[in-house]
PAPA-253567 format. One record per residue (C-alpha): residue number from 1; x, y, z; residue in three letters. Coordinates in steps of 0.25 Angstrom, whole numbers. Layout:
site n=NUM, px=X, py=Y, pz=Z, res=Ala
...
END
This chain:
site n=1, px=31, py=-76, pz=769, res=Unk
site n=2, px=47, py=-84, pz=770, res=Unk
site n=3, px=43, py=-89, pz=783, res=Unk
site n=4, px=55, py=-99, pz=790, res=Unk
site n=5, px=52, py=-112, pz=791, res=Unk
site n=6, px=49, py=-115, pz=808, res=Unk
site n=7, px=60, py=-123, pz=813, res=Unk
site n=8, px=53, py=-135, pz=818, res=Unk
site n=9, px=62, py=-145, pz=825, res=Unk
site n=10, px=50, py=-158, pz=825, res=Unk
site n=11, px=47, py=-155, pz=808, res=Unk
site n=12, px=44, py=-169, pz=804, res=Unk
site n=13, px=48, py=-171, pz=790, res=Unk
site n=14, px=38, py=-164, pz=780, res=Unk
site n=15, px=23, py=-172, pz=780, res=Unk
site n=16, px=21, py=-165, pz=765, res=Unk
site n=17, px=32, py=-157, pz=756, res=Unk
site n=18, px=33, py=-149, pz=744, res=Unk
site n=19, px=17, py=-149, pz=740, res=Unk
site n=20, px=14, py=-136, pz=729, res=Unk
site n=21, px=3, py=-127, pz=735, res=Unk
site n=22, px=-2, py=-113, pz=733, res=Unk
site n=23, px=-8, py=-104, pz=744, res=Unk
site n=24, px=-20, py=-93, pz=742, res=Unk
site n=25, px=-24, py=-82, pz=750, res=Unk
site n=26, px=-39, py=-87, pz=752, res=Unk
site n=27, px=-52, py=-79, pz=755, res=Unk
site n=28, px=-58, py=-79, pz=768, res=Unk
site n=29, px=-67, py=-91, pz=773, res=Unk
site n=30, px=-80, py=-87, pz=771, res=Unk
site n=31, px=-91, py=-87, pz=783, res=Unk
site n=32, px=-99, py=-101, pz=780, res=Unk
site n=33, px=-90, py=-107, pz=771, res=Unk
site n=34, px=-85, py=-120, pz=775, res=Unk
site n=35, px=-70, py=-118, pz=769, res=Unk
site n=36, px=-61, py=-113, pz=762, res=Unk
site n=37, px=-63, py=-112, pz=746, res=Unk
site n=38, px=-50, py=-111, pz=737, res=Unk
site n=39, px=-59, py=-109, pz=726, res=Unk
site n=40, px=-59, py=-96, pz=733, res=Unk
site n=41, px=-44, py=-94, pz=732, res=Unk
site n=42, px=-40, py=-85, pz=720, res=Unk
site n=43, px=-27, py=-89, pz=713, res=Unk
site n=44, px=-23, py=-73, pz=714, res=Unk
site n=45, px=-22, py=-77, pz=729, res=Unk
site n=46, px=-10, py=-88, pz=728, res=Unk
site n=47, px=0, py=-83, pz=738, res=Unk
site n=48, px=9, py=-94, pz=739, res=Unk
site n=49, px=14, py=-106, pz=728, res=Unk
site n=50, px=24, py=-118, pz=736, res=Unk
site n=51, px=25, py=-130, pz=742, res=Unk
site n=52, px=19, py=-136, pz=755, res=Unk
site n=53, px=25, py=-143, pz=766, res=Unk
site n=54, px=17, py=-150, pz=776, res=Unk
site n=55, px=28, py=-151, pz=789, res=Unk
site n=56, px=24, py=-158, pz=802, res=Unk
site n=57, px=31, py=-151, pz=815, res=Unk
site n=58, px=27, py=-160, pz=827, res=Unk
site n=59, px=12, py=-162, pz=828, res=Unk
site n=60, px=9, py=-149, pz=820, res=Unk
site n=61, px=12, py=-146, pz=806, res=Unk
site n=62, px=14, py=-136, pz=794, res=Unk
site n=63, px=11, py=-132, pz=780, res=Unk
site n=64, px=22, py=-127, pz=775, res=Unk
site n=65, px=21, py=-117, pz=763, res=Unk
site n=66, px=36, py=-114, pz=756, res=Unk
site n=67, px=41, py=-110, pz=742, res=Unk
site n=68, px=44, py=-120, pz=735, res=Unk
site n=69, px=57, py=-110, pz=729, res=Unk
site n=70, px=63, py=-107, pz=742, res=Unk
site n=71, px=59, py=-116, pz=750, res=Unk
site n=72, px=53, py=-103, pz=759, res=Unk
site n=73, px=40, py=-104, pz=768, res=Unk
site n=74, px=31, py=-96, pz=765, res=Unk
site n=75, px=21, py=-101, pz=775, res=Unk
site n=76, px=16, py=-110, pz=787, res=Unk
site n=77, px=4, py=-117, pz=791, res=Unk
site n=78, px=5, py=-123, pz=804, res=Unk
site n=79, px=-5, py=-134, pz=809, res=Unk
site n=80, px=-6, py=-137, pz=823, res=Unk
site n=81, px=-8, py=-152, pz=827, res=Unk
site n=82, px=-25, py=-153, pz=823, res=Unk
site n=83, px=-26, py=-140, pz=818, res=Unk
site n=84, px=-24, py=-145, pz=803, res=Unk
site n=85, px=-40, py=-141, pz=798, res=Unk
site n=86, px=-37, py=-126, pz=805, res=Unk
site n=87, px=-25, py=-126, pz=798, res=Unk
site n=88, px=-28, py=-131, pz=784, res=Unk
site n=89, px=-40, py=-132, pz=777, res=Unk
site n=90, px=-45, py=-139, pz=765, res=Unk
site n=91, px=-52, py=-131, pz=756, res=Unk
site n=92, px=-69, py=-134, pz=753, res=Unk
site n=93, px=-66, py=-133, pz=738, res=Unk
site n=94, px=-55, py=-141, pz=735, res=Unk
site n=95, px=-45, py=-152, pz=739, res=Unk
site n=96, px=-33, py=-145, pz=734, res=Unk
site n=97, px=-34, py=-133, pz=744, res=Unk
site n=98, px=-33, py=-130, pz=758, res=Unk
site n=99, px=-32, py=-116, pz=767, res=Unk
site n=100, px=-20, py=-116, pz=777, res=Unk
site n=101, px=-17, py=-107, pz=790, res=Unk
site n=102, px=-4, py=-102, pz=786, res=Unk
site n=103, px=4, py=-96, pz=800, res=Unk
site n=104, px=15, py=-86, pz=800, res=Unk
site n=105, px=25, py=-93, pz=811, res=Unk
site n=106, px=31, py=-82, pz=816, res=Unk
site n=107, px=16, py=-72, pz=819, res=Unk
site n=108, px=8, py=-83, pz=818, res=Unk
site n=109, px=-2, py=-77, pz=809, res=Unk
site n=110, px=-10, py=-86, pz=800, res=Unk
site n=111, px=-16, py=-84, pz=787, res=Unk
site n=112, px=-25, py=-96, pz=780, res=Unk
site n=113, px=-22, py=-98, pz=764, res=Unk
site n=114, px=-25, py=-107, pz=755, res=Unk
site n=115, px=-17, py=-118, pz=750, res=Unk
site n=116, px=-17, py=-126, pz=738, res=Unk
site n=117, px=-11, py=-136, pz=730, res=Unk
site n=118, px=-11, py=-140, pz=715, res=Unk
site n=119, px=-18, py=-155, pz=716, res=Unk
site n=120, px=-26, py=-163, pz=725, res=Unk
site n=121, px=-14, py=-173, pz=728, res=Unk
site n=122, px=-5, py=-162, pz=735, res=Unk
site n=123, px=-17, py=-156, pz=743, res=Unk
site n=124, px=-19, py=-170, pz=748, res=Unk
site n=125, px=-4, py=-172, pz=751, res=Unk
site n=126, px=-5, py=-160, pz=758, res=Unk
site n=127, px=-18, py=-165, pz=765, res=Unk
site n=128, px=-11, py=-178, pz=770, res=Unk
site n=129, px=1, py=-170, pz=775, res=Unk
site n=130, px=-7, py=-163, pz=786, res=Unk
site n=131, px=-14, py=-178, pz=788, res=Unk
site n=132, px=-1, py=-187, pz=790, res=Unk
site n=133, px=5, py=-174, pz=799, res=Unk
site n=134, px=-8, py=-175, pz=809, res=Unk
site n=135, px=-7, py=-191, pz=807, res=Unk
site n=136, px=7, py=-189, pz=814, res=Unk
site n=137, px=3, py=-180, pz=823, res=Unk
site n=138, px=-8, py=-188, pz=830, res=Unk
site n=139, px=1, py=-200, pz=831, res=Unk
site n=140, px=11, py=-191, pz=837, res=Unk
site n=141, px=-1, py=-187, pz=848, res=Unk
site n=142, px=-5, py=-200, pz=849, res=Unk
site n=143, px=10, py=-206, pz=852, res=Unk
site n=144, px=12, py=-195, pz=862, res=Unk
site n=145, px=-1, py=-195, pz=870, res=Unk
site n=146, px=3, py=-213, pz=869, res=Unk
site n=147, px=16, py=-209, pz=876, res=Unk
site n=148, px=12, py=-199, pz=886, res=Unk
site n=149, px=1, py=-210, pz=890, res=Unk
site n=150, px=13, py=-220, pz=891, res=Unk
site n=151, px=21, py=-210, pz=900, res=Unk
site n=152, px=10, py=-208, pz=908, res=Unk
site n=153, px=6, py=-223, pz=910, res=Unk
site n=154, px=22, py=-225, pz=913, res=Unk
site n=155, px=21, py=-213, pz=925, res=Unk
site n=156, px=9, py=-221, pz=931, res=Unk
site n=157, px=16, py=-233, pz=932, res=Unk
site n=158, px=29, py=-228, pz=935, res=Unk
site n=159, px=21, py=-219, pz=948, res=Unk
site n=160, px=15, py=-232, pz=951, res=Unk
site n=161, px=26, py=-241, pz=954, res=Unk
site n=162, px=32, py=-231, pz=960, res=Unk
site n=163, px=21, py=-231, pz=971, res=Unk
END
């Protein structure tokens, strides 16, 4: 894919770096299932072996997919602030895998792959990447909303001394 890294001037420094995963081509969901299954995914499908990078960019965040080699990205998923479970999915079948909604920056077509990583412990560290980034996204709501409150009450008073 060589996409360009986006040029984000609020990056926060990386919530997760330099994890080894694989993404498949998967089949379709099937009507009535409950999830996806990467015990459906065929090892002939493997279209991409590197490293994953979890980045927080203000409230939202990204799953970052480069080659470990050139340090090129290959692809994006971005996840809007609570969008996280449309974004990435855990697979029913195994703790180890997940499906991602990948997005071409530039069309903004999207395409869902699955993703997967060699042991329990990464999937986990890539699981309480996405976690620690929302954690800090709702305190950066809350802190805000606390602020505009503060403004608000400090017009009040402000408009009432001066009557």
């Amino acid at each position: 894919m060589g996409l360009q890294p986006p040029d984000h001037a609020d990056t926060l420094p990386l919530t997760l770096a330099n994890l080894n995963c694989c993404c498949y081509g998967i089949p379709p969901l099937r009507p009535g299932t409950t999830g996806h299954r990467s015990g459906d995914w065929l090892v002939s499908s493997k279209i991409f072996t590197g490293r994953l990078k979890v980045v927080s960019i203000g409230l939202r965040m990204e799953v970052q997919l480069e080659d470990p080699a050139s340090c090129q990205l290959f692809a994006v998923c971005p996840i809007a602030h609570g969008m996280r479970s449309v974004c990435v999915e855990s697979c029913v079948d195994s703790s180890r895998n997940f499906v991602i909604r990948l997005e071409d920056p530039g069309t903004k077509r999207h395409a869902f792959v699955g993703l997967g990583f060699a042991t329990r412990e990464e999937s986990s560290e890539f699981t309480e990447a996405m976690l620690r980034h929302e954690k800090y996204a709702e305190r950066e709501i809350a802190a805000a909303k606390i602020g505009a409150a503060e403004r608000q009450q400090q017009q009040q008073q402000q408009q009432e001394q001066g009557s």
